[in-house]
C-alpha positions in Angstrom: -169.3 -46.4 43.4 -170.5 -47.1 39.6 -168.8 -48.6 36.8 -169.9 -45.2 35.0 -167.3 -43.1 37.4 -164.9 -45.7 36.8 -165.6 -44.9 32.6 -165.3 -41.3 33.8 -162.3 -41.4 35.3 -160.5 -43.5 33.1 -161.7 -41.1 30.6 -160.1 -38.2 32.4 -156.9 -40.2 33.2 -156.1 -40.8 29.7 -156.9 -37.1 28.7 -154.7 -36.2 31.4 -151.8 -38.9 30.3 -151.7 -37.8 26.8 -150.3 -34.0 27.8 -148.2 -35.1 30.6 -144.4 -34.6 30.3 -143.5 -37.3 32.8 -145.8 -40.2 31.2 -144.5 -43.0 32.9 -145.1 -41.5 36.8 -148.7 -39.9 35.4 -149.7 -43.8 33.7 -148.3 -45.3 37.2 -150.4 -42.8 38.9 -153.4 -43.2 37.1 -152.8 -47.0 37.4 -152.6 -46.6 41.4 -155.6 -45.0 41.4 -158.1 -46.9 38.7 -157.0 -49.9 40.7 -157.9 -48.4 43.9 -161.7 -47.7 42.4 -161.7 -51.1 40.7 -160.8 -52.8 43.6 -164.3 -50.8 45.3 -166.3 -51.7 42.5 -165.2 -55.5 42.6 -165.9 -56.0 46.3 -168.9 -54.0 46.6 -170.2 -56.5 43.9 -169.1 -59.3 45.7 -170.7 -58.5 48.6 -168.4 -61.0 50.5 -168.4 -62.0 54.1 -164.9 -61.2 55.9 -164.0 -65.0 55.9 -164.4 -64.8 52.1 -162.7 -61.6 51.7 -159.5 -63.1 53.2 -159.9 -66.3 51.3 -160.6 -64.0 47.9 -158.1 -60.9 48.0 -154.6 -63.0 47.7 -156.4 -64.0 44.5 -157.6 -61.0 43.0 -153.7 -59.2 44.1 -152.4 -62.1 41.7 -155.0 -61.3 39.2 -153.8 -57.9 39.2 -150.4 -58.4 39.0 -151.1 -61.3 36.1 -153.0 -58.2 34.2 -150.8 -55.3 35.0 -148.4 -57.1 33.0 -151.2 -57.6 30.6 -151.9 -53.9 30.3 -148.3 -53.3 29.8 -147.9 -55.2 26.6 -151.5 -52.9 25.7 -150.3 -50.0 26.0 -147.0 -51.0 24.3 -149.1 -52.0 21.2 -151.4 -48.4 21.8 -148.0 -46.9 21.4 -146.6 -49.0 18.5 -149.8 -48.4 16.8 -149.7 -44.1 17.4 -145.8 -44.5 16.0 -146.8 -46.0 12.9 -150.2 -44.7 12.5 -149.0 -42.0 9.6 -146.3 -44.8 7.6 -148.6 -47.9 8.0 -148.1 -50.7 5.4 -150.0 -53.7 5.4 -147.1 -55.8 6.8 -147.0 -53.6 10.1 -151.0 -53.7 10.0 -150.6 -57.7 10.1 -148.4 -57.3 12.8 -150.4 -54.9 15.2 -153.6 -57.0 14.7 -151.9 -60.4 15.2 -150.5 -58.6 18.7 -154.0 -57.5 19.6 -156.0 -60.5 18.6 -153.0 -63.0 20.8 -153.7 -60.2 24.0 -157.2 -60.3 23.7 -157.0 -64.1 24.0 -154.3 -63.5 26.9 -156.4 -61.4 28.6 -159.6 -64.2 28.6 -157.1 -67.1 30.0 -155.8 -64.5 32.7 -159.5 -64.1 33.7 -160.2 -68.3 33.3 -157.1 -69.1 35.2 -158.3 -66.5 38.6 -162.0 -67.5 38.0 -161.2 -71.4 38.2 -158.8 -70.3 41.5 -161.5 -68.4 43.3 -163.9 -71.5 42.6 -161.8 -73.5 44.3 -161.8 -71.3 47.2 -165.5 -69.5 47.3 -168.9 -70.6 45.6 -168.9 -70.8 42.1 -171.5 -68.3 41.8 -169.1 -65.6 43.6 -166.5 -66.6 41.1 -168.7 -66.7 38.1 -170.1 -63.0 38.9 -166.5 -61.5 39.6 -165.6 -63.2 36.2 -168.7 -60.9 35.2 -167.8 -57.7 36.9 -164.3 -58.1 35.5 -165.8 -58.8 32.2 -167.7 -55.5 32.5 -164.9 -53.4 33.5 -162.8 -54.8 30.8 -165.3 -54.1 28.1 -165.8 -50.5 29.6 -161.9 -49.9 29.3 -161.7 -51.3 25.8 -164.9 -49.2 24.5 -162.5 -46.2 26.2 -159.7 -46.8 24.3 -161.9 -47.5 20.9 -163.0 -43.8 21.4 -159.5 -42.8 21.7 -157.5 -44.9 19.3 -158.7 -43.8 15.4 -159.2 -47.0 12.9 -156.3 -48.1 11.1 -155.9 -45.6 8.0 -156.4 -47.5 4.6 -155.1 -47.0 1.2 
C-alpha cells in the first residue's frame, strides 16, 4: 500500500464527510479506517522482525491515541474556522492562527515524545525512519486539508 492511496482516500473520506447527515459516526468511520491503512503503511516501512513488532505496537497504539486527541482539537479549529469564515475580524483571525500555530507545535512534541520511546526500545534508525514515515503522512494530510480549507478572507 502507497502513501498515494492513503492521499486518495483521505481525499474521498473528506468529500464523503462533508455531505454526511450523521458527521460524527461518518468522521469515526473514516477515522477507523485511515488508521487501519496507516497502520499498513507504517509497518510495511518498518519492515520489523516479530520480536520488534511486539516491542513497537504498544507504542505506536499510545501514539495514536496521544494524536487522535490531537486531530480532535484539528478538526475543532477546521470547524471554528468554516463558522466564522463569512464574519471574520482580525481578533478571531488572531485567535484561529494562535490555535493552529500551538497544534502544529503539539503535534511535533507528540511525535518527539513516541520517537524518543521507540529508541529506547528498537534501533534508533527504526525510530528515526517511523519519525519519517509519520512525518510524511502528516504532511500528506495537512497538504489535504490545505486543498480543502480556502485562505482566510482579507479586507
Amino acid at each position: 500500500m502507497h502513501m498515494r492511496t492513503f492521499a486518495t482516500t483521505l481525499a474521498l473520506s473528506l468529500v464523503m464527510a462533508a455531505s454526511a447527515q450523521n458527521y460524527s459516526d461518518l468522521v469515526e468511520l473514516v477515522r477507523s479506517d485511515l488508521r487501519t491503512e496507516k497502520q499498513a503503511i507504517v509497518l510495511s516501512s518498518l519492515q520489523l522482525t516479530e520480536p520488534q513488532s511486539a516491542l513497537f505496537m504498544p507504542i505506536y497504539d499510545e501514539y495514536n491515541t496521544a494524536m487522535k486527541s490531537h486531530w480532535d482539537k484539528k478538526i475543532q479549529l477546521i470547524k471554528d474556522y468554516g463558522a466564522k469564515y463569512q464574519t471574520m475580524n482580525d481578533e478571531t483571525a488572531a485567535s484561529l492562527m494562535g490555535r493552529m500555530n500551538k497544534l502544529e507545535a503539539e503535534g511535533a512534541k507528540i511525535r518527539t515524545t513516541y520517537t524518543k520511546k521507540v529508541a529506547k526500545v528498537l534501533p534508533t534508525t527504526i525510530a528515526a525512519r517511523w519519525n519519517q514515515v509519520e512525518r510524511r503522512i502528516a504532511m500528506l494530510i495537512d497538504l489535504q486539508i490545505a486543498d480543502e480549507v480556502p485562505l482566510m478572507p482579507t479586507k
